[in-house]
C-alpha positions as CSV (number, residue, x, y, z in Angstrom):
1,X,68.3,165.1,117.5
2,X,69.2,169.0,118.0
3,X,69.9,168.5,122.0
4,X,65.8,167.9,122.5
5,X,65.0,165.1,125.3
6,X,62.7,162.5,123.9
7,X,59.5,161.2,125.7
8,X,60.8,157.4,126.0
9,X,57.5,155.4,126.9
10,X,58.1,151.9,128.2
11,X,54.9,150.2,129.3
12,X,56.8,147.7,131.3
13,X,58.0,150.6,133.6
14,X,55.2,150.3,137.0
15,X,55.0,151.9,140.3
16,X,58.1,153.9,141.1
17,X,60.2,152.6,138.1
18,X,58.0,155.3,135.7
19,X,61.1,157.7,137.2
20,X,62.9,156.6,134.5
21,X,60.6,157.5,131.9
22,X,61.6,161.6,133.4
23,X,64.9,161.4,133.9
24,X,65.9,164.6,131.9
25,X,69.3,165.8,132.6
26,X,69.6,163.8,135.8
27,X,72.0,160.6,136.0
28,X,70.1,157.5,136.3
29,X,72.5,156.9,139.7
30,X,70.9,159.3,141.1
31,X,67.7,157.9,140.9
32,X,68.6,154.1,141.8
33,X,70.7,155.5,144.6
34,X,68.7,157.6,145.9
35,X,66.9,155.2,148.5
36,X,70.1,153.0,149.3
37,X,73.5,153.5,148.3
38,X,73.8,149.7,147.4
39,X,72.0,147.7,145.4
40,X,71.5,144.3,144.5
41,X,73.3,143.7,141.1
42,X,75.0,141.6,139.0
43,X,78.1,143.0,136.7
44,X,78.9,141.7,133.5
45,X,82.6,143.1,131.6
46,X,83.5,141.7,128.3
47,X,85.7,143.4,125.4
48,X,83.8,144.6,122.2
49,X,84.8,145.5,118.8
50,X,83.8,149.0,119.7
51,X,85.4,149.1,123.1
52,X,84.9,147.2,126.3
53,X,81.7,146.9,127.8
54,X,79.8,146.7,131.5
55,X,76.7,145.1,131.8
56,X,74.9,145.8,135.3
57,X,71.4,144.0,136.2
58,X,70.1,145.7,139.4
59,X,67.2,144.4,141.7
60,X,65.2,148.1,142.0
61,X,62.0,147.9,143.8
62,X,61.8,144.0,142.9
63,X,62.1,144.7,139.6
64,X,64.7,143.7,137.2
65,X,67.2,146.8,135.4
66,X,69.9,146.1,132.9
67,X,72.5,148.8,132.3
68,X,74.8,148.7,129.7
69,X,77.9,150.8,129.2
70,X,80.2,150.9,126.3
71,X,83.8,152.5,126.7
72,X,85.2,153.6,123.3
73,X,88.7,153.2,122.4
74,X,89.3,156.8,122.9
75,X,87.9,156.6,126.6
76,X,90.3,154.6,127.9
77,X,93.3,156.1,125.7
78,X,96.2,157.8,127.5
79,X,98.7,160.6,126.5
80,X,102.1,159.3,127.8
């Protein structure tokens, strides 16, 4: 990938969700927050093979979102 950003096109992305298609180097909270700090949502946590996982689905500008996180094993490891 050499550190290039991608042109992601996603034809289901309408109205102001095509912000996500330019997101860049800017976090994707910024963006969803940016109108309200809150949002609608629904939060799924389960624990992987890989590590554990968090599934959000937000409610942005009526439209469905689905984030999904995974937190590796050495994420969550601690030196004591």
């Amino acid at each position: 990938m050499g550190g290039r950003a991608k042109y992601l096109w996603l034809p289901s992305l309408k109205g102001h969700a095509r912000r996500l298609q330019q997101l860049k180097g800017t976090p994707i909270g910024y963006v969803l927050f940016k109108r309200s700090r809150t949002l609608p949502n629904q939060r799924f946590i389960q624990q992987t093979s890989e590590g554990w996982q968090r599934q959000t689905r937000y409610d942005w500008y009526g439209r469905q979102l689905l984030i999904s996180e995974t937190f590796l094993p050495a994420f969550v490891a601690t030196d004591s």
